[in-house]
N, C-alpha and C positions, 0 to 999 in steps of 0.2 A: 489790243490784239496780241504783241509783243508779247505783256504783261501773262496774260493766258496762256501760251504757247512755252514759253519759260514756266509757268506752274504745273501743264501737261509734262512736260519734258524731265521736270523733276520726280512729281509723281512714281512716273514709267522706269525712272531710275532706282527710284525707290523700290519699286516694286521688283525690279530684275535682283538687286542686292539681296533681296529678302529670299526670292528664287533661287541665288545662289548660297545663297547662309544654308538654305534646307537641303540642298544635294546632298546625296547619299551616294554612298560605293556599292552596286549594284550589278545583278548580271542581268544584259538586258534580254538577253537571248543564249540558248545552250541548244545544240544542236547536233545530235549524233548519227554521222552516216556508217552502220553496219553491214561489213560484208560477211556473211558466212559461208568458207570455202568447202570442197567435199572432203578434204581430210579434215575437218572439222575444228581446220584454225578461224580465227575471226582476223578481219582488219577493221578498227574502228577508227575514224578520223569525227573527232571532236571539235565544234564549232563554238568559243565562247566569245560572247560579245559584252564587256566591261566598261563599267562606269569608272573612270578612276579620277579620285580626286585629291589624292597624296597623302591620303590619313591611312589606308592599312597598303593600300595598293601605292607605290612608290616606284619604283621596278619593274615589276610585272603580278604577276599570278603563280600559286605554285597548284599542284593539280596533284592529290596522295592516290595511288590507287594500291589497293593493296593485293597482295600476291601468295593469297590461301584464301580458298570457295569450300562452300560444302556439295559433296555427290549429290545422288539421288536416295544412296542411303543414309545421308547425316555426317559423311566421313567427312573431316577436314583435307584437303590437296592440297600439295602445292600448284600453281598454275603457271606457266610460262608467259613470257614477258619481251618484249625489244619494242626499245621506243625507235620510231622511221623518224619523224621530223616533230619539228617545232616551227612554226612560224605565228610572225605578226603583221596583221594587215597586209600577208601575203608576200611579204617578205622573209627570209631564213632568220629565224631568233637566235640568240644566245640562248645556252639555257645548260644545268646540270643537277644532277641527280644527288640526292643521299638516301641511305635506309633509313627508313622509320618503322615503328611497332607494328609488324605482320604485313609491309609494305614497301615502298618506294614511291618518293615525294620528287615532283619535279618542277624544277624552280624554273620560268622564264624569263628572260634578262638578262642585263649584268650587274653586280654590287656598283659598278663607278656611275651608269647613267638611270639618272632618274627621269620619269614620264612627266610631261605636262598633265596638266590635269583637262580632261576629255573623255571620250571612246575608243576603246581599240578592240580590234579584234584577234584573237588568238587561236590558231588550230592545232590541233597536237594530232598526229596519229601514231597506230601504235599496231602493234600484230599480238596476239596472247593465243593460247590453245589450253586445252582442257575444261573448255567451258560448255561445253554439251552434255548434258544430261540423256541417260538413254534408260527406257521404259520396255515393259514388254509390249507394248500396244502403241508408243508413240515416242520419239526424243523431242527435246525441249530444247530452247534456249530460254532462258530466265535470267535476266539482263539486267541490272540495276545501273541505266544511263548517265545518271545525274552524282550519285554517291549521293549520303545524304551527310556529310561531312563538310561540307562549305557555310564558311561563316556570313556570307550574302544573300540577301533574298534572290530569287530567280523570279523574274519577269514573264517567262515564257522560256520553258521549255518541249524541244521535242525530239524523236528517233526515227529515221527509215533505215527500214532491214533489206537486205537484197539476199533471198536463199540461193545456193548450186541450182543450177537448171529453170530459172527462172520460176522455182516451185512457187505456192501458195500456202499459206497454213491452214492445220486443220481445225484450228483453235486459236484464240489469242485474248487474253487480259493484260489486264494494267492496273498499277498501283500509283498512291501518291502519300503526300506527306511523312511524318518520322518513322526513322527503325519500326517496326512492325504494322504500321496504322493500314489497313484496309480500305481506305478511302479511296474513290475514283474518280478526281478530281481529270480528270482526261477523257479525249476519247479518241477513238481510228479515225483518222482521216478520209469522207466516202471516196469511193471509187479506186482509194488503194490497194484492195482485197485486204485487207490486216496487215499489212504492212510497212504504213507509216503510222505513228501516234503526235499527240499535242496537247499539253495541259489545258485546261480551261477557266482555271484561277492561277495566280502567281502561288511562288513555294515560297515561304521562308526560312531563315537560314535553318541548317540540320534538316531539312527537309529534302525529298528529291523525287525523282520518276523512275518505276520501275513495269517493264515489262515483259509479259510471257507468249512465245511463241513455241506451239507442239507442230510436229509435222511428220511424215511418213516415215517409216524406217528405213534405211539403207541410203534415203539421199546425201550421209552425209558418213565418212568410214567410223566404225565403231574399233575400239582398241585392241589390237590385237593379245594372246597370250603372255606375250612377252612383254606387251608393252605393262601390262596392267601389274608382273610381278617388279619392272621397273620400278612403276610410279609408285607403288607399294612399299616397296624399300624406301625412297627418296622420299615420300611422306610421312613413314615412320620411322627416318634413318635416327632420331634423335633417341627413339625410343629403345631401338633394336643396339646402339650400341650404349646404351646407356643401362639398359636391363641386362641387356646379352654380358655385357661387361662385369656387371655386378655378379649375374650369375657365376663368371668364370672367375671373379675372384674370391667368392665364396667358396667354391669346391676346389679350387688351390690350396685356400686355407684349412679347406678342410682336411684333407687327405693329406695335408701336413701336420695338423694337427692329431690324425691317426697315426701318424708315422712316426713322428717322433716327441710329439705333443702332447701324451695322455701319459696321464702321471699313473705309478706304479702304483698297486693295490694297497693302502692300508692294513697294517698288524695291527693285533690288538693289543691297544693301548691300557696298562696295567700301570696307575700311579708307584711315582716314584719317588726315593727322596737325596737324589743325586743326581749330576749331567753324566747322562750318554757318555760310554768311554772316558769318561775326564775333562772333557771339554768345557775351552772357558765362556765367563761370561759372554764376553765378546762374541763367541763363535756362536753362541747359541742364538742370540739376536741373529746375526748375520744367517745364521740358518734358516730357523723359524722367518723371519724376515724374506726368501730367497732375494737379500742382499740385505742391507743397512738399513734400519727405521730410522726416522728425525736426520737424515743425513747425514749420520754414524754418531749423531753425539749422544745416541741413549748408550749403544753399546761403549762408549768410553766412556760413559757417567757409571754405567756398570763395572770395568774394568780398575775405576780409579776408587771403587768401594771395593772391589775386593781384594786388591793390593792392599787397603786401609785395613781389611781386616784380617790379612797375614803380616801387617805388621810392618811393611815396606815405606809407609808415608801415613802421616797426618792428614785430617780436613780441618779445615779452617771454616766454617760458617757463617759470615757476615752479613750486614744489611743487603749490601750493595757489591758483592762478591763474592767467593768461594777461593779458597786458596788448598792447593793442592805441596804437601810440604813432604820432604825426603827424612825418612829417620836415619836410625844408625845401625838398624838391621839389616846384614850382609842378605845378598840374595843366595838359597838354597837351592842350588840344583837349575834346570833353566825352566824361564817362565815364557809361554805360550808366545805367539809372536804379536798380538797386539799390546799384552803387557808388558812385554819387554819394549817394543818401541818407545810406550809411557814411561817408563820406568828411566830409559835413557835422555828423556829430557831433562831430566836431574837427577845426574848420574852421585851426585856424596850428597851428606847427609848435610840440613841444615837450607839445600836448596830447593826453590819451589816455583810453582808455577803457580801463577796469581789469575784469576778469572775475570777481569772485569773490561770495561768498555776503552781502559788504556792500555792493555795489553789485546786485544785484537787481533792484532795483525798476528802474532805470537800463536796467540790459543787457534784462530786459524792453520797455521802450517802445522800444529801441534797434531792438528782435525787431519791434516791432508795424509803426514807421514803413519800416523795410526791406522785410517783407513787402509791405504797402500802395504805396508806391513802383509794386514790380513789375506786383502786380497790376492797378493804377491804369491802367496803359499796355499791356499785353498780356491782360486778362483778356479768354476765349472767342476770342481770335486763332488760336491751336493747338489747342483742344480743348475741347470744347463738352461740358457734363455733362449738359444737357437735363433739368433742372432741373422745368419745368415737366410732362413727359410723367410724370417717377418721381413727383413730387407728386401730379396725377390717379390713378396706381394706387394709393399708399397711400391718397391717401382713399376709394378702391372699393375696399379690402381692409377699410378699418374699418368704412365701409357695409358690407358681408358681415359682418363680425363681429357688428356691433350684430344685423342681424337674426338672429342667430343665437341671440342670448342674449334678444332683445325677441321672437322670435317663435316658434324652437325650445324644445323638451323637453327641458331639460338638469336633468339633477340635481345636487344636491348634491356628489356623488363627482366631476363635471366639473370645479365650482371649485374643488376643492382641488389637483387633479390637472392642470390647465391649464398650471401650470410648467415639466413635464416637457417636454412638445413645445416649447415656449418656449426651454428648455434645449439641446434635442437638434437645432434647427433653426437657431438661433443657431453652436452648434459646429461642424457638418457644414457649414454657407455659409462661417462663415469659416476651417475646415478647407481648402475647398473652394479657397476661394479662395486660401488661401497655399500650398497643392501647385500650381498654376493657378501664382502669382509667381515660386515655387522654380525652374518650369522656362522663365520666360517668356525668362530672356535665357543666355544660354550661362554654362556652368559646367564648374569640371576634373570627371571620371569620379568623382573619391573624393566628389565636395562632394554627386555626383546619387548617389551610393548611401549617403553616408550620411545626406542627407534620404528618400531611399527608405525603409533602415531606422527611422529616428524618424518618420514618418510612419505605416509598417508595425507599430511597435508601438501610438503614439499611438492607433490605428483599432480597432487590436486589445481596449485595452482599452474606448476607448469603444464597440464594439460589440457588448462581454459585459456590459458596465454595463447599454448599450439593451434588449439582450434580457433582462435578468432583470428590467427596470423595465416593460416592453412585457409580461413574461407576468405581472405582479405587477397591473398594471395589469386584463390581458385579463379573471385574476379577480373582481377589481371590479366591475368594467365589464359581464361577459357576461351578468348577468340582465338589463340593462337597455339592452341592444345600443348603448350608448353608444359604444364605444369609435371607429368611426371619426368621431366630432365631436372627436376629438382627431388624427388624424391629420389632417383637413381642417385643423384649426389649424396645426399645425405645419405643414404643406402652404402655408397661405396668405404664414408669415413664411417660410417658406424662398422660397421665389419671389419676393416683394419684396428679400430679400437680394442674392440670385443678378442680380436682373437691377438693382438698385441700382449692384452692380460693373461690368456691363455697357454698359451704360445709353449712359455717355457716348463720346464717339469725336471724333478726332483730326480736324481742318480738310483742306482739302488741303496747305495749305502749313504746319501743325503734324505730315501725316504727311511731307510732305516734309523739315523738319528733323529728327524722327524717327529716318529713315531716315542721315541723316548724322552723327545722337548714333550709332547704335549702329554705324556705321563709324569714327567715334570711339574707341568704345570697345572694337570690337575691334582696333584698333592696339594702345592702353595694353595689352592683354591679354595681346598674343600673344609668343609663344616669343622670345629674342633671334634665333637663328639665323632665324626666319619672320620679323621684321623685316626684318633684312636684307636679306633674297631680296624685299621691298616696292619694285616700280621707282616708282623716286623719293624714296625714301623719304629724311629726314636720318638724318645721324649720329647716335648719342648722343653729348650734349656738356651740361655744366651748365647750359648758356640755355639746348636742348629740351629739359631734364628740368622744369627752373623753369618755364616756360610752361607746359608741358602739365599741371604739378604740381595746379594748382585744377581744372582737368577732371576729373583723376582722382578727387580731392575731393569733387566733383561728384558723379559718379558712381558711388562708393562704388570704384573700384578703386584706390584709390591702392597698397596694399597691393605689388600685381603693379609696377605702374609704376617705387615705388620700391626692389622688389627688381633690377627691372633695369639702374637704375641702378647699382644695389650690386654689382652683378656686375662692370658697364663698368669700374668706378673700382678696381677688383682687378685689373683687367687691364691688360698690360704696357702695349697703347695709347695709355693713358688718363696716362700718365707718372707719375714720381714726386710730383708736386705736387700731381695731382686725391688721392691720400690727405689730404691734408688740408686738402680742402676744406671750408670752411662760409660760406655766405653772408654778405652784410653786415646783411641785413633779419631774421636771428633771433640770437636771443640766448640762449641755455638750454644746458642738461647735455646733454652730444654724446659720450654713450660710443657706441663703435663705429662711429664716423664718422656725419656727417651723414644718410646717407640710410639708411643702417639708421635712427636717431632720428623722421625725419620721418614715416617711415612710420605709425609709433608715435602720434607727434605729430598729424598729420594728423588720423586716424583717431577722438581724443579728445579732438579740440579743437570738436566740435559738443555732446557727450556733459559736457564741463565745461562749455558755456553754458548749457546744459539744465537742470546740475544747480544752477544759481544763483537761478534762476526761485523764489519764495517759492509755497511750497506752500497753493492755495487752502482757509479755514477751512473746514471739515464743513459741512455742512449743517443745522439744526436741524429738528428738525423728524422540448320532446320532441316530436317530428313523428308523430305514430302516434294511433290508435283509441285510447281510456280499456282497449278490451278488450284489443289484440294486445300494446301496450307501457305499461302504465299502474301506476303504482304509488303511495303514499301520497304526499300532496303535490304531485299532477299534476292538471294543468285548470285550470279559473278558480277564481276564490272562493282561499281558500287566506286568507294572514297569520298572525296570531297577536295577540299583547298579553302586557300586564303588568298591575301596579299604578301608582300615582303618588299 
C-alpha cells in the first residue's frame, strides 16, 4: 500500500511539473469600465488580469495607447490624454511613461522589483476626450477596448459603457480579432440594453475587442466654433508651420531675388580676338567664373602661361612636376595684380618655383597670396553675391525649423528618417544646378547629348531610388500623418540651395565684361573656316595662338584653340619651318609637335598644382460610421502592450 501511494504521489508530481513546464504568459481577463461624460470626455478604468511567469512579464505590464484617432471624416486628431492611477491588486503601483510612435507606453512597476511568478491584477484608469464621433442622424462612440497590439493571448475579454443620463443606445456592434478582421466573435450581454459586451472565444495576441455604440444627438456636447479651429490648428500644426514656412521662405527668396538678384540683360555677343578692356587671364576666369574655378588654380595655370609667353619665366615640364623659372626679362610697365603677385615670388632671374608634392606647403601659400591679390582689388566690382540677403533666409529657414521640432508633433520615426529629404534635396539642387551649367555656355551636339544621356540616366536611377524610399517611407509614416513634415524639410533646403546659386548677379560693368569673355570665347571655339570668314579677324600665326593661349586656359577651351592651331601648322601655309616649332618659354616632351603637347599640357597643369596641396588631417572627433465600415481595430482607444 505504501509502495502504491509513493507511485501515485510521484506520478501527480509528475504531472504538476509538466503543468508547470506548459504555463504561458497570458491575460486571463481584460476588462473595460467606460464612462462617457456630456462634455464628451470618457473615463476608462481598465481591468487586466495576468499570468505572469517571468519570461516577458518580470516587473509588470506596460499598456501603448496611442494618442491620434481618425474623425468621422477620415481626419487624423490628436486626442487628449492624463493618466489617474495605476494600480496592482488594488494597491497604488509604481509606474512611468515614455513616448512611443504616435502614442504613449505606460510601464507598471519598478526596474529594482521583480514579480514572482503567479497572477496579478492591474488597473489603469485614465480620462481621454475627442473620441466621439458626431453624425447627422446619430454620434458614436467607436471604441477599440483591447488594442490589438498586445503580445499575449487574451482569455476573455470584455466592456461596460455607462452613457450621460443613463441613456440607452440606439444601435450597437462589435468586432474581434486583427487590425481590420470583421469577425464577431462576441456578443452583448442580455438584459444590459447594449451596453455591456464579452467575447465568446479567446483572442490571440495582435488581436483585440472592438465596439460601436450610436446614440441620440445632443446627449453628449458637440465642439464648439472655436474649439474645432483649435483642434484644427493643433492637428495640423506640423503641417501649417512646416508649409506655411516654406511658403514664406520662398517669397523671401523671391522678392529678393527681384530685388537685387536678376542679372542685367545680355548684349550681343560679337566674337572676338582679345580680353575685354585688357584684362588678364586671371581676371577673366575669375569673371566668367563669378569667383575662381578649380579653387583658383586654373586662373594661375593661366597667369603663369602668359607671363611665359611675354617672356617673364620659363616652364619646366616634367614627369612628376612642373617648374615655373624666373628669366632675365625686366618687367615692362606694371603687370595686373594677380601676375604681379606670381611674379614676386621670384622676384631675379634664375629663381623658380618648383611644383611638386615637396614643395606644398609653398605652392599652397603661393595659391593663397595669388588669389587674395585679385580679390583685394576687384572684389564685388563684377558680381555681387548678395551675401547678406541669402544669410537673412538661412537663418528664417532655421527659425522655421527650430519651431518645428520646439513646437510641432514629430515623432520618433521623423528623426531617424530626417536624412533622406536632406539627401534627396541636396541632389536634386545640385543635379539641378549642373544640367542649368552643362547648358549655360555653348557646346558641340555630341557634348549636349551625351550630357543628356548621363543626366537621363543619373535621374533615372535616382528617381526609382526616391520612389521606393518615399513609399517605404509613406508606410511608416501614414499612421501618424507625418510624412508631409518631411517633405516641407526637404522643401525648405531645396530652396535655400536653388536660390543660394541664384542669388548673386553680375554689376553693370561685370555684365558688360561678361558679355565680351564670351565673345571671346566664342572666337577660341569656332570652326577654322568661320574664323576666317570673322571681318577682321588675324591670321593664325604662333604669336595669336601664344597670346590667346592663357585665355583659352582660362576658360577651359584651350583644347579647341589648340586643335586649331594643330591643323594651321599641317598646312602648306604655314611653311616648312612652323613643323617644328616650339617655343623658347617651355621646355618638356614635345611628341607630336608642340601644339598637340600643349593642349595636353595646358589642360593638366592646374590639375598638378592641385594635386600638390597636402591633404588636410581628419577630423577627430478609416473615414466611415464604426457600423457601415468598421472592423476590429477601428476608432479610438485601441494599442496594446507587453511585459518588461
Amino acid at each position: 500500500m505504501t509502495m502504491l501511494l509513493r507511485l501515485c504521489s510521484a506520478f501527480l508530481l509528475l504531472l504538476w511539473m509538466a503543468c508547470g513546464a506548459q504555463a504561458e504568459e497570458v491575460i486571463r481577463d481584460y476588462h473595460a469600465a467606460i464612462t462617457v461624460f456630456p462634455d464628451a470626455t470618457l473615463e476608462v478604468t481598465e481591468t487586466i488580469t495576468v499570468n505572469a511567469e517571468g519570461n516577458d512579464i518580470k516587473r509588470g505590464i506596460f499598456r501603448d495607447f496611442p494618442l491620434y484617432a481618425q474623425d468621422a471624416r477620415g481626419f487624423r486628431q490628436k486626442v487628449d490624454f492624463d493618466l489617474i492611477s495605476v494600480e496592482r491588486d488594488g494597491q497604488p503601483e509604481d509606474y512611468h511613461t515614455e513616448n512611443v510612435t504616435g502614442g504613449i507606453r505606460i510601464y507598471t512597476g519598478s526596474a529594482d522589483v521583480f514579480l514572482r511568478p503567479g497572477e496579478y491584477t492591474y488597473t489603469i484608469t485614465y480620462r481621454t476626450g475627442r473620441q466621439i464621433r458626431y453624425f447627422d442622424d446619430h454620434d458614436e462612440l467607436y471604441w477599440n477596448v483591447t488594442g490589438n497590439g498586445w503580445l499575449f493571448p487574451i482569455d476573455r475579454a470584455g466592456a461596460t459603457v455607462t452613457l450621460p443620463e443613463n441613456a440607452l443606445p440606439t444601435k450597437t456592434t462589435f468586432y474581434t480579432g486583427p487590425s481590420g478582421s470583421q469577425e464577431q466573435n462576441a456578443r452583448e450581454i442580455p438584459g444590459s440594453n447594449g451596453l455591456e459586451f464579452q467575447t465568446t472565444a479567446p483572442l490571440g495576441p495582435n488581436e483585440g475587442l472592438t465596439i460601436v455604440l450610436a446614440f441620440d444627438k445632443g446627449l453628449v456636447a458637440a465642439p464648439s466654433s472655436e474649439d474645432t479651429t483649435w483642434w484644427f490648428i493643433r492637428d495640423n500644426l506640423n503641417t501649417i508651420i512646416g508649409f506655411g514656412g516654406l511658403a514664406v521662405i520662398f517669397l523671401y527668396y523671391l522678392r529678393s531675388w527681384v530685388v537685387v538678384g536678376r542679372d542685367p540683360s545680355k548684349g550681343v555677343i560679337v566674337p572676338r580676338w582679345d580680353a575685354p578692356e585688357g584684362i588678364s587671364p586671371a581676371l577673366v576666369n575669375y569673371i566668367d567664373n563669378k569667383g575662381f574655378s578649380g579653387a583658383g588654380w586654373t586662373a594661375l595655370s593661366a597667369s603663369a602661361l602668359d607671363l611665359a609667353v611675354k617672356g617673364y619665366v620659363e616652364l619646366d615640364d616634367l614627369d612628376s612636376s612642373i617648374t615655373i623659372r624666373r628669366t632675365e626679362k625686366r618687367v615692362e610697365g606694371k603687370l595686373q595684380s594677380g601676375e604681379a603677385a606670381l611674379i614676386a615670388e621670384i622676384p631675379t632671374a634664375g629663381k623658380a618655383i618648383v611644383i611638386d608634392k615637396a614643395n606644398g606647403e609653398r605652392v599652397k601659400s603661393v595659391g593663397n597670396r595669388f588669389r587674395q591679390a585679385i580679390e583685394k582689388e576687384h572684389r564685388n566690382r563684377y558680381y555681387k553675391g548678395n551675401a547678406g540677403y541669402t544669410s537673412f533666409g538661412i537663418g528664417l529657414s532655421i527659425a522655421v525649423v527650430a519651431c518645428l521640432f520646439i513646437f510641432g508633433d514629430l515623432s520618433e520615426d521623423v528623426y531617424a528618417l530626417i536624412f533622406v529629404p536632406t539627401f534627396f534635396s541636396v541632389f536634386f539642387g545640385t543635379f539641378t544646378i549642373g544640367l542649368v551649367n552643362s547648358f549655360r555656355r555653348g557646346r558641340s551636339l555630341f557634348s549636349r547629348i551625351m550630357i543628356v544621356l548621363a543626366l537621363a540616366l543619373i535621374g533615372f536611377v535616382a528617381l526609382s531610388t526616391l520612389a521606393l524610399m518615399l513609399i517605404s517611407m509613406w508606410i511608416d509614416l501614414e499612421a501618424t500623418h507625418q510624412f508631409p513634415v518631411l517633405v516641407a524639410f526637404g522643401g525648405i533646403l531645396l530652396v535655400n540651395l536653388l536660390f543660394f546659386y541664384i542669388m548673386g548677379a553680375p554689376t553693370p560693368l561685370g555684365r558688360k565684361l561678361m558679355d565680351g569673355i564670351e565673345g571671346l570665347r566664342t572666337y577660341l571655339t569656332l570652326a577654322e573656316e568661320d574664323r576666317m570668314n570673322t571681318a577682321g579677324a588675324p591670321t593664325m600665326s604662333p604669336s595669336h595662338f601664344e597670346k590667346l593661349l592663357p585665355y583659352a586656359v582660362a576658360l577651359g577651351v584651350e583644347k579647341p584653340w589648340s586643335e586649331t592651331f594643330q591643323t594651321w601648322l599641317a598646312t602648306a601655309a604655314a611653311g616648312a619651318a612652323a613643323d617644328n616649332y616650339s617655343p623658347g618659354w617651355y621646355h618638356g616632351s614635345n611628341p607630336g609637335g608642340f601644339g598637340g603637347r600643349i593642349g595636353g599640357f595646358s589642360s593638366s597643369m592646374a590639375s598638378t598644382i592641385a594635386s600638390t596641396i597636402p591633404t588636410p588631417p581628419p577630423s577627430s572627433s478609416s473615414s466611415s460610421s464604426g457600423f457601415s465600415g468598421g472592423s476590429s481595430g477601428g476608432g479610438g482607444g485601441g494599442g496594446g502592450g507587453g511585459g518588461w
